[in-house]
N, C-alpha and C positions, 0 to 999 in steps of 0.2 A: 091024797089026804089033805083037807082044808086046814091052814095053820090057826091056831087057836089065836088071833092076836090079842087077847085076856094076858097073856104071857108078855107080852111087850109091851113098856113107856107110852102112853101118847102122846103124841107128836104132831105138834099144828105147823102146816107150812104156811108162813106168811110174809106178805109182801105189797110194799106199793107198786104199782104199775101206772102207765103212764103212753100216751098215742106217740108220742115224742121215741117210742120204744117199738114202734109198729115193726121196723124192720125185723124183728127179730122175735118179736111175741107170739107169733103162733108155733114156732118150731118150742119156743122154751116151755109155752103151755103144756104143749104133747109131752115133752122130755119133764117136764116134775110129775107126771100122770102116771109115768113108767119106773120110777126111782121103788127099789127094794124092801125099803124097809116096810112091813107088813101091816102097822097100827100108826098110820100118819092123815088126816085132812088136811086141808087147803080153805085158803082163805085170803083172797088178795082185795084191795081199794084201790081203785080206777080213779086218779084225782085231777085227770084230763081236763081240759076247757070244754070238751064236746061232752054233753054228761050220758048221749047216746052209745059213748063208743064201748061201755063196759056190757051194754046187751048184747050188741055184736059179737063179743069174746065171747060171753056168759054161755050164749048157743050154740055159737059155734062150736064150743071145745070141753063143753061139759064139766063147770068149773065154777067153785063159787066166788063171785065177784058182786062187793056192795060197792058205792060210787062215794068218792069225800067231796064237796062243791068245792074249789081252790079259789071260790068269788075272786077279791084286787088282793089278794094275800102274797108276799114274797113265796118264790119258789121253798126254801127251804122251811118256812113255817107248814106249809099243807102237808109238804112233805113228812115232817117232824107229829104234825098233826096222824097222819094217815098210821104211820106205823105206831104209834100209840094209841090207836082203835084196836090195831091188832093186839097190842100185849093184852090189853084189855078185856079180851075176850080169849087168849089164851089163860090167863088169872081165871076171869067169872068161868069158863068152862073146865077147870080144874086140869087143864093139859100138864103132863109131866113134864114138857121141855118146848120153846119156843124155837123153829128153826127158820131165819132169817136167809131166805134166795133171792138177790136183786135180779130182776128180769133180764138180763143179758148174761148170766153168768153161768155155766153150763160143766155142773161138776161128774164126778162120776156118779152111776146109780146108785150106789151102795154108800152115798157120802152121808147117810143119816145115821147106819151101823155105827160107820169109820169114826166118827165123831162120837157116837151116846155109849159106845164100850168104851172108852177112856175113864167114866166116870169123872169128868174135872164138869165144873158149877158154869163156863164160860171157856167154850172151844171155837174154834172157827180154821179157815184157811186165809193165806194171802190170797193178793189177785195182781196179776200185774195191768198197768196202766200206762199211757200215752207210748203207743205203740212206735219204735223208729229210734232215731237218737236219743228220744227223753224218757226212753225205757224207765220205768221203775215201779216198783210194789207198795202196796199199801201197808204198808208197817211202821209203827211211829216207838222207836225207842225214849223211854224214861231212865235218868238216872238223878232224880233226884227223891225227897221222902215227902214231901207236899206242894202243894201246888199253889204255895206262893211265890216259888224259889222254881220250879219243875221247868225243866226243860224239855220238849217232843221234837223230835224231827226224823223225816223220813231216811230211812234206809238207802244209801247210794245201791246202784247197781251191783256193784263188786261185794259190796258188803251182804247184800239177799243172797246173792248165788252162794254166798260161804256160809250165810245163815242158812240154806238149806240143803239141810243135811240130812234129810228125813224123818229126825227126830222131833217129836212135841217137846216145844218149849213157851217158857212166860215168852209175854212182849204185851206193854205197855198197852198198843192199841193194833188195829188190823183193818178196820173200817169195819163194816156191818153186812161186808154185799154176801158170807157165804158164810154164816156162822150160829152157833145150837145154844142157848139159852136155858138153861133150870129155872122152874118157876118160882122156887126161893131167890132168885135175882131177882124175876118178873115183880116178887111182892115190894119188892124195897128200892125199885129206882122206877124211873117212867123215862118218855122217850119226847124232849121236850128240845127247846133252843134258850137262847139267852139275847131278848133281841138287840141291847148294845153292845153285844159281842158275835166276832166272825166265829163262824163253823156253823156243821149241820149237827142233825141230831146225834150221828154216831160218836162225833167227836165229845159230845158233853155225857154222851152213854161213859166211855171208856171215862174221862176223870171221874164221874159218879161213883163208878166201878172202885178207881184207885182209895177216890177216898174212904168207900166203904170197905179200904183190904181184900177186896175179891177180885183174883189173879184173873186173867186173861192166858189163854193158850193158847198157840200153833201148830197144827200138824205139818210140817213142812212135807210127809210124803204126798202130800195131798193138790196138786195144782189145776183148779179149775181153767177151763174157757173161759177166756174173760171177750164177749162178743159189745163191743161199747161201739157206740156211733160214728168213732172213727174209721171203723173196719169198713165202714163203706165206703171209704173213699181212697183206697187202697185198692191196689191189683191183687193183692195176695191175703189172706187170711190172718198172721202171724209175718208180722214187719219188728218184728224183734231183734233188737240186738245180736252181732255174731255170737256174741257168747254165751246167750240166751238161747242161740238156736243148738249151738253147740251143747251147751247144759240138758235139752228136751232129747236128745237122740239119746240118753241114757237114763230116761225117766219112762215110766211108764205113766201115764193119763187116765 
């Protein structure tokens, strides 16, 4: 029997991509094509120097891809630029919920349910990052009430592994690479930088967030592949920490 998806949110998956990501773009094209959830499109921007290279993906893999120019622009402006086409067109197309998958990140299939039945305005997963000694997750704890005063800083090792406990909880920020957006967020923030100020888009996303009072969430049962440009030059898949390897043989992925 064919599922009604009249019954279910829509859901735009979007995303920049980038040739800089070749290693690993065609498998993750195939794997968001196969992900669960019944009422979801796609839609990513190719904001490469080759403005050829999003054709090549676009037929290959049956997949809709517009191109951003990145002209002499600093990396993280086009960047900043590209995924703000996207919300853009999740807003004018009236999608229920905006779902952010950075191209290397490789969650479970059913990670668009696992997130949109929680009901929260702004959910996402961690990811972990710089695989080896300098193990650590993208999580930036707040403990102050504005951000003239606000303090962020990442989560030590020791401290994520005790932060994950399976349970959904606030956290401050999380980065943007695997995370479900409500389009009542979409209407009242944009996806921009600050150019005398450091950070990328995600990071002006989440203060935007603070200042407008709207929580950020964490699934912690949730740990995507995180497949980043380091892994290749690695013998092994997963150069994690012992006790990160240790933590995964009691997790299920």
């Amino acid at each position: 029997m064919a599922i009604d998806q009249s019954k279910y949110p829509r859901v735009l998956l979007g995303c920049p991509i980038n040739i800089v990501k070749r290693y690993c773009l065609p498998e993750w094209l195939e794997m968001i094509k196969t992900l669960t959830y019944p009422n979801y499109d796609i839609y990513l921007i190719d904001n490469s120097r080759n403005p050829n290279y999003h054709k090549t993906l676009k037929y290959a893999h049956d997949v809709k891809i517009d191109y951003h120019e990145p002209a002499k622009k600093e990396a993280r402006l086009y960047m900043a630029e590209s995924i703000e086409r996207i919300r853009q067109r999740a807003v004018k197309r009236r999608y229920s919920h905006l779902f952010i998958l950075e191209c290397d990140i490789f969650p479970p299939k059913q990670i668009i349910e696992l997130l949109l039945c929680q009901g929260k305005q702004v959910i996402g997963t961690g990811y972990w990052t710089e695989h080896g000694q300098n193990t650590r997750i993208q999580l930036l704890v707040n403990t102050q009430h504005d951000l003239q005063t606000y303090t962020a800083r990442t989560l030590t090792f020791e401290e994520a592994l005790m932060f994950y406990d399976g349970k959904t909880k606030y956290m401050y920020a999380n980065g943007n690479g695997c995370i479900l957006i409500e389009r009542s967020v979409l209407e009242q923030i944009t996806f921009h930088i600050k150019p005398d100020e450091p950070g990328h888009a995600d990071s002006f996303f989440h203060a935007d967030l603070f200042m407008l009072g709207i929580e950020n969430f964490v699934d912690t049962s949730i740990i995507p592949r995180h497949w980043n440009s380091r892994w290749t030059t690695v013998p092994s898949d997963l150069k994690h920490h012992k006790m990160w390897n240790e933590y995964l043989d009691n997790k299920t992925l």
